[in-house]
C-alpha positions in Angstrom: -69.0 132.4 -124.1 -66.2 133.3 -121.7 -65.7 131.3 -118.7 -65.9 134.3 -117.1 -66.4 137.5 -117.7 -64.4 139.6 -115.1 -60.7 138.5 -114.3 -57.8 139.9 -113.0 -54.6 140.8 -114.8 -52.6 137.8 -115.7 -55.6 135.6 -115.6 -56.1 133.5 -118.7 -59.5 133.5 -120.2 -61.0 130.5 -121.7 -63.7 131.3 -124.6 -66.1 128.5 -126.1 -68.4 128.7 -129.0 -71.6 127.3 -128.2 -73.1 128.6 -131.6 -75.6 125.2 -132.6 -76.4 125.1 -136.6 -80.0 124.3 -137.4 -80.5 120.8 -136.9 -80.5 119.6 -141.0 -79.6 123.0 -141.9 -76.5 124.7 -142.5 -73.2 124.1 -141.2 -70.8 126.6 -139.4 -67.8 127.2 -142.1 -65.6 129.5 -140.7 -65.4 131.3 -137.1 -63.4 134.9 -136.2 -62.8 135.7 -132.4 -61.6 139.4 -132.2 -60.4 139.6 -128.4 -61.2 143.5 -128.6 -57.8 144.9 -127.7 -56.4 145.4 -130.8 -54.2 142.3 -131.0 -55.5 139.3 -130.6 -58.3 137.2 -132.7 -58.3 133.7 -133.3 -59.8 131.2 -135.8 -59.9 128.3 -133.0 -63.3 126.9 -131.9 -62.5 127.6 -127.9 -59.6 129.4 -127.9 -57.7 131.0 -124.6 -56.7 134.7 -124.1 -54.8 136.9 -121.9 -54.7 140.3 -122.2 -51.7 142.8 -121.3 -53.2 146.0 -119.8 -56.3 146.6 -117.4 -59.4 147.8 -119.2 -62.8 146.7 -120.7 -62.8 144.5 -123.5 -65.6 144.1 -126.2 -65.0 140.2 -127.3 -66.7 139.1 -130.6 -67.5 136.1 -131.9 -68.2 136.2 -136.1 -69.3 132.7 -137.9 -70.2 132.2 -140.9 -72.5 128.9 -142.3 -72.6 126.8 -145.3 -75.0 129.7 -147.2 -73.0 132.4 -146.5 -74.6 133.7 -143.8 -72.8 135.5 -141.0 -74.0 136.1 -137.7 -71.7 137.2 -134.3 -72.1 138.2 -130.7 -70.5 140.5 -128.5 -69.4 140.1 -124.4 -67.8 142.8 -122.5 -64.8 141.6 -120.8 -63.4 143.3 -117.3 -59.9 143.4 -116.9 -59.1 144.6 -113.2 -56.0 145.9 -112.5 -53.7 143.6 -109.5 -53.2 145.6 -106.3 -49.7 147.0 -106.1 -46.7 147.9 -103.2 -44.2 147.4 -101.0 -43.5 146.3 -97.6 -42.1 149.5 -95.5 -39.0 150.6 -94.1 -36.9 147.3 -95.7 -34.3 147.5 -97.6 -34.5 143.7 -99.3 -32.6 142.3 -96.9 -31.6 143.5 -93.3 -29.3 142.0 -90.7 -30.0 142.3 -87.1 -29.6 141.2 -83.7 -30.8 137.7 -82.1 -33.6 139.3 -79.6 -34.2 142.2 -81.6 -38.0 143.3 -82.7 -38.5 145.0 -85.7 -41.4 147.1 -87.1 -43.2 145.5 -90.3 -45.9 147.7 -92.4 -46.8 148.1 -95.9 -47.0 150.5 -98.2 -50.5 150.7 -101.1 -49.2 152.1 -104.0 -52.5 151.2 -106.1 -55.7 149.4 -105.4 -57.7 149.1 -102.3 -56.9 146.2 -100.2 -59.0 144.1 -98.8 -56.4 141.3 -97.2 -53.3 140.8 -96.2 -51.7 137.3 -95.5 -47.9 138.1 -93.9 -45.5 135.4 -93.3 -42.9 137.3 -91.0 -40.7 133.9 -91.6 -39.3 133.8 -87.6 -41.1 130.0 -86.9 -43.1 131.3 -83.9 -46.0 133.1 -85.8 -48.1 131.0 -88.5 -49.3 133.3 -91.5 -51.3 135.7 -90.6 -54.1 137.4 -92.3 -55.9 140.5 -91.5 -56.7 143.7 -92.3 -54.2 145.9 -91.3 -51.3 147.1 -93.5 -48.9 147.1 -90.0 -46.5 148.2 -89.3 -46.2 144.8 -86.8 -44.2 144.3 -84.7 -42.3 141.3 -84.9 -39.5 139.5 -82.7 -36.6 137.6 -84.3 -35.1 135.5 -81.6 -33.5 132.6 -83.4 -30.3 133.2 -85.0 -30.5 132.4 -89.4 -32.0 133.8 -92.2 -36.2 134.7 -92.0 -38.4 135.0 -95.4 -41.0 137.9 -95.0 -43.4 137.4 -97.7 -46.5 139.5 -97.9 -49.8 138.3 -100.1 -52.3 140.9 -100.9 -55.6 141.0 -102.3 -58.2 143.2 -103.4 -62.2 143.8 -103.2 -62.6 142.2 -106.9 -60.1 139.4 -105.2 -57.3 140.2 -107.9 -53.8 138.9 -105.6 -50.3 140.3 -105.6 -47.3 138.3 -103.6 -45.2 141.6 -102.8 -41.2 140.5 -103.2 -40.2 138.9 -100.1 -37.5 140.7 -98.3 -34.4 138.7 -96.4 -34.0 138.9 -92.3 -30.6 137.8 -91.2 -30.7 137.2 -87.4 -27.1 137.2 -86.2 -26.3 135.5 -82.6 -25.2 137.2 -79.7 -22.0 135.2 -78.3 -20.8 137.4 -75.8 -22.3 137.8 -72.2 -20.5 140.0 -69.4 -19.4 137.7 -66.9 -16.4 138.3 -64.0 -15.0 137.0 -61.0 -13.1 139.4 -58.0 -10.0 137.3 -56.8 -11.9 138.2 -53.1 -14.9 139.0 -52.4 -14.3 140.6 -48.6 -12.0 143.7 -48.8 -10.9 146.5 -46.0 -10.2 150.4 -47.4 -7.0 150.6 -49.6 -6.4 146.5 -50.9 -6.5 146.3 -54.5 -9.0 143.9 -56.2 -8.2 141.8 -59.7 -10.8 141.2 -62.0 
């Protein structure tokens, strides 16, 4: 038996063999796991799988005993595909201004999502998780470099970290500043700044 029977791609599958010979009877010989896809099988007693593509999978188990009789059993194995996108209006990295605000969304390019967990990187927000795709709105007011990540997951809770994209905040040096060499003047005297 599987250790469970839906999973999402990328998730190993561990399989045992829980077939009991007849007390004083026969013993199990030989044992064939066919994985279904058209690859794999295995000769090992509780052998791991992971499969490459999204689909349903007919796993069977074929053993043979001592007298040469063969029995097997077949589970249906789920394979759900892992949500897929990209966060919105990024190029993968971006430099801006210290003070600036920038809009953050993303973008579902398969799968329904049920969560999204964004780390915006700028130290003043923890992660956040909601429903909501954005965009947010988010300030960057400390000069360095900020990490957005973005975690997704979907209704079968199958999880997708998106590629994190690179905020350079840049600091604002100048500030206008200036000083009249008077400050009381009549019509017509010239003031240097």
């Amino acid at each position: 038996s599987p250790n469970k029977t839906t999973v999402c791609l990328g998730d190993e599958i561990l399989f045992t063999d829980n077939s009991q010979p007849t007390p004083g009877g026969p013993t199990i010989t030989s044992r064939s796991w066919d994985f279904g896809d058209g690859i794999g099988t295995s000769t090992q007693v509780n052998p791991s799988y992971l499969y490459d593509s999204p689909g349903t999978y007919n796993v069977t188990l074929s053993i043979t005993d001592s007298n040469g009789c063969p029995d097997s059993e077949t589970i249906p194995i789920q394979v759900n595909s892992n949500p897929t996108g990209n966060i919105s209006a990024m190029p993968l990295s971006l430099t801006i201004n210290e003070g600036e605000t920038i809009d953050i969304g993303f973008n579902v390019t398969s799968g329904t999502i049920a969560t999204y967990t964004w780390n915006f990187g700028n130290g003043s927000n923890p992660p956040i998780n909601t429903n909501s795709s954005g965009p947010h709105t988010v300030l960057y007011d400390t000069p360095g470099t900020s990490t957005v990540s973005l975690t997704i997951k979907d209704a079968n809770d199958c999880e997708t970290i998106i590629t994190p994209i690179e905020i350079t905040v840049i600091a604002i040096d100048c500030s206008a500043d200036f000083f009249p060499n008077k400050t009381v003047v009549c019509v017509g005297d010239i003031i240097d700044f």
